[in-house]
C-alpha positions in Angstrom: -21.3 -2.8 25.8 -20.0 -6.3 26.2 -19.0 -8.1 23.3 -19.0 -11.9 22.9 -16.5 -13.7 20.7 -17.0 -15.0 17.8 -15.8 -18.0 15.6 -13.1 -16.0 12.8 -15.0 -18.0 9.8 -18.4 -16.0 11.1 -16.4 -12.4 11.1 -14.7 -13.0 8.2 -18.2 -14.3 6.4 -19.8 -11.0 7.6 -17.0 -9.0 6.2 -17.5 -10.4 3.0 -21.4 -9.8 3.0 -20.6 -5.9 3.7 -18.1 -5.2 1.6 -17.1 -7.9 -0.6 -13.3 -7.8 -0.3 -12.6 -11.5 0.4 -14.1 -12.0 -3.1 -11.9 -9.4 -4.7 -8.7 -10.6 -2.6 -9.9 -14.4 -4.0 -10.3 -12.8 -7.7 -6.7 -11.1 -7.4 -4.9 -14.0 -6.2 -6.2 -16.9 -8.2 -3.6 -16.7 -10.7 -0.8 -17.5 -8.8 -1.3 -20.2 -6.1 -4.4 -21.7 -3.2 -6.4 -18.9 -1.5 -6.9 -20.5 1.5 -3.3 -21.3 2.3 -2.1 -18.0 1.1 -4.8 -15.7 1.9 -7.7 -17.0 3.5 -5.9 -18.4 6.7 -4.2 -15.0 7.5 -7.3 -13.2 6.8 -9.2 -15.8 9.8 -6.4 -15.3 11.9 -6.6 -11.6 11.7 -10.2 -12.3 12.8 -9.4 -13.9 16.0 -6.9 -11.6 16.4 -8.6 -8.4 17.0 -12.4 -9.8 16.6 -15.1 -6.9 16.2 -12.5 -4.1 17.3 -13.0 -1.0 15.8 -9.6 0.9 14.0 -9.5 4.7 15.2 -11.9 7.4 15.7 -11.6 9.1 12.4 -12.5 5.7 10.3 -13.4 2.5 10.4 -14.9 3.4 13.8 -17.6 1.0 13.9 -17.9 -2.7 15.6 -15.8 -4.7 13.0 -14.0 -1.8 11.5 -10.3 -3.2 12.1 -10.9 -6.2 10.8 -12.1 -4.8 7.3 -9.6 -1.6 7.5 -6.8 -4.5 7.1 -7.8 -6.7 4.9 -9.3 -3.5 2.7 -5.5 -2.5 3.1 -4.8 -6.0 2.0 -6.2 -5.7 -1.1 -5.2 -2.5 -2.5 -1.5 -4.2 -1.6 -2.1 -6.3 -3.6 -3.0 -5.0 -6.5 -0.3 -2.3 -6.3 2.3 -5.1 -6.4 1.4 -5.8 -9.9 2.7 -3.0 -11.3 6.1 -3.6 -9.7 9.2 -5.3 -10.6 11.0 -7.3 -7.8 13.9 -9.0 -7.9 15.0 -7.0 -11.0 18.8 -8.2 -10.5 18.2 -11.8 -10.1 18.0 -14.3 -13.2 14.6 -15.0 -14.8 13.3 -18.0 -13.0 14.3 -16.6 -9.2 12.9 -13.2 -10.7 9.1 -15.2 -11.6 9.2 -16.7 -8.0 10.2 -13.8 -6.2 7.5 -11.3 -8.0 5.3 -14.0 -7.6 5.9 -14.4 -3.3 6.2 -10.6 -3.1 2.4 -10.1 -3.6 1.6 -12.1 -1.4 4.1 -10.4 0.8 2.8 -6.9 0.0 -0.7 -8.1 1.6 0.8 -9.8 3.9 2.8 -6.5 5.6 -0.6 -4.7 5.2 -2.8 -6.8 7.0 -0.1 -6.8 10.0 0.4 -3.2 9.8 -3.7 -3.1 11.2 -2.6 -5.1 14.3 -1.4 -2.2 16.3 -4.2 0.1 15.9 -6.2 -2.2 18.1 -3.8 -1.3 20.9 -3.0 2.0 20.4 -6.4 2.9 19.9 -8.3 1.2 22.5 -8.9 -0.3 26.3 -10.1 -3.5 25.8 -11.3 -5.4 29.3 -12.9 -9.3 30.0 -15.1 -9.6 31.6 -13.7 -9.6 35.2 -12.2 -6.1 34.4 -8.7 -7.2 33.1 -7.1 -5.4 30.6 -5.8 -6.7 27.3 -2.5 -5.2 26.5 0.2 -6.0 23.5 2.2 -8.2 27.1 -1.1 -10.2 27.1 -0.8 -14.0 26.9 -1.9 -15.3 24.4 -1.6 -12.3 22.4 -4.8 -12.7 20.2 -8.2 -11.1 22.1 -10.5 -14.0 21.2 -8.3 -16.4 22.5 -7.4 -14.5 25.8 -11.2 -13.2 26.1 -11.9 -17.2 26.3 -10.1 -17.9 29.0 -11.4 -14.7 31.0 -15.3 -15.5 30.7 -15.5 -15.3 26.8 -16.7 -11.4 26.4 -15.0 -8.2 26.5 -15.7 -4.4 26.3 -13.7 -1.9 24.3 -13.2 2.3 25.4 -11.3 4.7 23.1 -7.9 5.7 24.5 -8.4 8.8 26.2 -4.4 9.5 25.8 -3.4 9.3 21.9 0.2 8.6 22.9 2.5 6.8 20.0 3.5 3.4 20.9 7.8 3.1 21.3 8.3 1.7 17.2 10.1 -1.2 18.5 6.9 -2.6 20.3 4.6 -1.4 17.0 7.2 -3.7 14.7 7.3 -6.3 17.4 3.3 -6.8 17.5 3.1 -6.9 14.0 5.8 -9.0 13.5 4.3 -11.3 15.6 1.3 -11.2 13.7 3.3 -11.7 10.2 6.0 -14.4 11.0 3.9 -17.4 11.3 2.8 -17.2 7.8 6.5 -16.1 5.8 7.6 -19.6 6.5 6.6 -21.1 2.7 8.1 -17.6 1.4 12.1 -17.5 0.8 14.6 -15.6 3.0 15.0 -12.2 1.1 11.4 -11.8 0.4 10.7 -12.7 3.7 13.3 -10.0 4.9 11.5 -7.6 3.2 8.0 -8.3 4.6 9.3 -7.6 7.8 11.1 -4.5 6.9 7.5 -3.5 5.0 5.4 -3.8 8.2 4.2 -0.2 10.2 5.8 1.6 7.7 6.7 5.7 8.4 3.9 8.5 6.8 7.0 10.8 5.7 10.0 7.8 5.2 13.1 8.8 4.7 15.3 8.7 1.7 14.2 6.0 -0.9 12.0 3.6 0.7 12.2 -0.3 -1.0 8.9 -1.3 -3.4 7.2 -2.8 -1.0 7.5 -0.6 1.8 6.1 1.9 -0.7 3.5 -0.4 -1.8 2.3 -0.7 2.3 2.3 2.9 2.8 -0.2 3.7 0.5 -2.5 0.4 0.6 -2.6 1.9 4.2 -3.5 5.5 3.3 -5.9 4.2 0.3 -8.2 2.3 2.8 -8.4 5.3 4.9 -9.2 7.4 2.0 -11.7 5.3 0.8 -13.8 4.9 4.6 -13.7 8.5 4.9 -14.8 9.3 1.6 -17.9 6.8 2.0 -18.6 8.6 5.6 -18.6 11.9 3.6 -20.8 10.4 1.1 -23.1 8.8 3.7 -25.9 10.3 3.5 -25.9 10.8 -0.4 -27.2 7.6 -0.7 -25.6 6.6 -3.7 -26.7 4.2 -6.1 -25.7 0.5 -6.5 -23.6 -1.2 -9.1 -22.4 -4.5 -9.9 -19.7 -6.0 -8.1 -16.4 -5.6 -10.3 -13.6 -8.0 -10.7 -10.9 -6.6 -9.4 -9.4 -6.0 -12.9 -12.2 -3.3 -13.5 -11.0 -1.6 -10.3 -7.6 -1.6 -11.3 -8.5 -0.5 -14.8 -10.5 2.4 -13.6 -13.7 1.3 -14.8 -16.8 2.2 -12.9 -20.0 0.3 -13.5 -23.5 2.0 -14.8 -25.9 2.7 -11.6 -28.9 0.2 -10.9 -31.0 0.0 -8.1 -30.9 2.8 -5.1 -29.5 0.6 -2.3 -30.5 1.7 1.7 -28.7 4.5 3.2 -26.0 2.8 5.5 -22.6 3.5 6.5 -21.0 -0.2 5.6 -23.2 0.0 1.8 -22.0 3.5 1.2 -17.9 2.6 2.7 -18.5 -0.4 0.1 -19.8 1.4 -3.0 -17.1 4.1 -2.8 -14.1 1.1 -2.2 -15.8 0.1 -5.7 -15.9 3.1 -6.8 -12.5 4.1 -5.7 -9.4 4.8 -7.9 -6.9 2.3 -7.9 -3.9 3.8 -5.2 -1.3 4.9 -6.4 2.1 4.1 -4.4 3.8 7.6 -2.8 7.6 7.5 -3.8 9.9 9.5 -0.8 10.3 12.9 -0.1 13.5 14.8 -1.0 15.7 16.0 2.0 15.7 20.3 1.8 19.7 19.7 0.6 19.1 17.4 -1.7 20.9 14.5 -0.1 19.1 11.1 1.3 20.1 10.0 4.4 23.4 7.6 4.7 23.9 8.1 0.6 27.1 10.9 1.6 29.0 9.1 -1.2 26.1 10.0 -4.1 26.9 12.0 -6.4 24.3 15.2 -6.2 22.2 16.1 -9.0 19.6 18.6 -10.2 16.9 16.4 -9.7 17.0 16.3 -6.0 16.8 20.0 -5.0 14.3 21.0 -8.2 11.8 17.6 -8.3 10.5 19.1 -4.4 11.3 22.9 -4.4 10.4 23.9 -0.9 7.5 26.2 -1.5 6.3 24.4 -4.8 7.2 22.4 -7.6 9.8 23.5 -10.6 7.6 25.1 -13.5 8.6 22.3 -16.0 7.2 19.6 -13.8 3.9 21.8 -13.2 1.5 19.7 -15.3 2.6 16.6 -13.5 0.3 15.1 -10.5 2.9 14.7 -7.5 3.4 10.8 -7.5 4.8 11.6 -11.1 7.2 14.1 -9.7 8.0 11.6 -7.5 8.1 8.6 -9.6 11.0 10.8 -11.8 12.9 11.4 -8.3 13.4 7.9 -7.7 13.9 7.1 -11.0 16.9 9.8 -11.1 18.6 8.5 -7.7 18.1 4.9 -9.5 20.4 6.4 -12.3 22.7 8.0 -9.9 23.4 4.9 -7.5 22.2 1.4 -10.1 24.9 0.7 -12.4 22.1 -1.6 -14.1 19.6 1.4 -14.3 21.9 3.9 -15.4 22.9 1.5 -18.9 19.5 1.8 -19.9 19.3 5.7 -20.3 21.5 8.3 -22.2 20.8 11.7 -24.0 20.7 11.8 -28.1 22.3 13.6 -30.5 19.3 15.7 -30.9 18.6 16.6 -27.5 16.4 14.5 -26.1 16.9 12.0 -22.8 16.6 8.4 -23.9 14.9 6.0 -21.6 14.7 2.6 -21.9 10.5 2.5 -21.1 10.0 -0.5 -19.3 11.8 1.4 -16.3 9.1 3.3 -15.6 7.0 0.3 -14.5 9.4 -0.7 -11.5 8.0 2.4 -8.9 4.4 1.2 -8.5 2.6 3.3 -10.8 0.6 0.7 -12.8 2.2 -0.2 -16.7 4.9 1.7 -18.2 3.1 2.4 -20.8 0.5 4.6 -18.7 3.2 6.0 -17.1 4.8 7.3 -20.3 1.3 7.9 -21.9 1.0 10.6 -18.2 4.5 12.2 -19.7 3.4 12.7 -23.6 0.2 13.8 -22.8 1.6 16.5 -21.0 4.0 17.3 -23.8 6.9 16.4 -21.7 7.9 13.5 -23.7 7.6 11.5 -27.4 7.7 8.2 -28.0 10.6 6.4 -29.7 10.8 3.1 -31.6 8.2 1.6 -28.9 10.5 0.5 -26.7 12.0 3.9 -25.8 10.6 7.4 -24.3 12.5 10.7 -25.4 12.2 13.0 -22.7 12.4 16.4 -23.4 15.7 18.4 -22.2 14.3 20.7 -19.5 13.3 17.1 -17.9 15.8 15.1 -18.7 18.4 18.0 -16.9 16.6 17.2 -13.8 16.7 12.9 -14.6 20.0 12.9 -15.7 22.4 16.1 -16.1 24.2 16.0 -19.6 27.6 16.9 -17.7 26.8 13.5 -15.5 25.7 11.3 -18.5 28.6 8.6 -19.5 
């Protein structure tokens, strides 16, 4: 089927008529500076990049679906930056402009990080039978389809081969860089370092490489769910502010809406719960890559037990678990982290409770409010969490503490 291209303000006005996520991005970024400069101009110039391409086979595997996998990916990076803490070391005013840049960033990384399926995915021909490839010049399809008779047809990849990861970061980078110019040079760093990120990363990956992973896997969550759900016709509700979806707070069903993939993918991204960034998995020996000169504690080898998880940490979902593994190696290699934690004369580890909001869970307080509720901590004066012993062993080993 040959496919004509289109202008990106018609995809990107059909994408928000399906699913509504330009409106949630526009509701999410409001706060903090213009959408079209920040937001809407990538967002158009993913459009022209990669026009009605479909993503992959197992989602988003309809006309159009690349486009909306991205910027749905977008999205749920963006939210998930709120509940981080960037530039913890850097003085208050840098700290307000760099947490402020970084969300931007965090979408930014995730709408790249789309680019590649388009050409790991797919065969994509003009017209007179050429072949777009990530060597094509100019490197966006709508723009080389127009100088090759202005359509194109698109085949899935009968070989499923991994592109060499230079090439993946190379595409998306050159996706990204036009648009990191107005950010500054470390948060720019780390938007490039973000981009294509591994599934099963290495040691302790930064926030927003964290943050990228998941928006990634929460947008293929969400799509597959909906195509599970497709023919349960499900009911529609009012479209949320993106504060209600971050907040967990579905809306009452109205009217039955028609039975479509794009109305069902949409109601269950409305539905969805909020993502929930995955923290890194610990090495079998306990040691991170390239950390030889940490000092090895409990909490590596018990937090991922090969075979299961430690009995005291049972009750806890596994981002928890994981949340307390990076907050241990914080402890073990931050200076600054490990002042604000030390065990009591009655037992109990002492932790400074804003700390728990720096690992992309959401608030500190629903992170410790996770803890009590499973009887694994108290609160303190407010502004401290006692956790209890068999926990805080695995944090921070008494014969460690200063």
């Amino acid at each position: 089927m040959q496919f004509s291209t289109r202008q990106p303000r018609e995809l990107v006005a059909d994408l928000e008529a399906t699913s509504g996520l330009v409106g949630l991005i526009r509701e999410a970024s409001s706060a903090h500076e213009a959408f079209e400069r920040g937001y809407g101009v990538p967002i158009e110039a993913l459009a022209d990049w990669v026009q009605a391409l479909p993503a992959c086979r197992e989602h988003h595997c309809d006309p159009g679906g690349l486009l909306r996998y991205a910027v749905q990916a977008g999205y749920y990076a963006l939210r998930l930056a709120d509940g981080v803490v960037f530039g913890a070391e850097s003085g208050a005013e840098a700290r307000r402009v760099i947490e402020i840049e970084s969300r931007r960033a965090a979408f930014l990384a995730a709408l790249g990080s789309g680019v590649v399926l388009a050409h790991q995915n797919l065969t994509v021909c003009s017209r007179d039978g050429q072949a777009w490839s990530e060597f094509s010049r100019p490197l966006a399809l709508a723009r080389w389809v127009s100088e090759r008779g202005g359509s194109y047809s698109f085949n899935w990849r009968e070989d499923r081969t991994e592109l060499p990861r230079a090439l993946i970061l190379w595409l998306a980078g050159k996706f990204v860089a036009p648009f990191l110019g107005g950010l500054r040079r470390d948060v720019a760093y780390a938007t490039m370092a973000a981009l294509c990120p591994h599934s099963a990363p290495q040691g302790a990956p930064p926030p927003l490489e964290r943050i990228v992973r998941q928006a990634l896997a929460s947008s293929v969550e969400v799509a597959q769910r909906a195509q599970r759900a497709r023919y349960a016709r499900p009911a529609e509700v009012a479209v949320p502010s993106a504060a209600e979806v971050a907040a967990h707070v579905p809306e009452g069903p109205a009217a039955p809406i028609q039975d479509t993939h794009l109305e069902a993918e949409h109601e269950a991204l409305r539905r969805a719960r909020p993502p929930e960034p995955a923290m890194r998995q610990t090495r079998p020996n306990g040691a991170a890559p390239g950390a030889q000169g940490a000092k090895p504690g409990p909490a590596q080898a018990e937090l991922h037990l090969e075979g299961g998880v430690s009995d005291p940490l049972a009750p806890l979902p596994a981002s928890m678990r994981e949340l307390l593994e990076a907050l241990a190696e914080d402890i073990r290699t931050k200076e600054n982290v490990c002042k604000r934690v030390r065990w009591d004369d009655n037992g109990w580890l002492v932790i400074d409770q804003n700390l728990l909001g720096g690992y992309g869970m959401g608030s500190a307080a629903g992170v410790a409010a996770t803890l009590k509720k499973a009887n694994l901590a108290r609160e303190g004066n407010g502004r401290t969490l006692h956790i209890v012993a068999s926990i805080g062993e695995l944090i921070l080993p008494r014969s460690e503490a200063a």
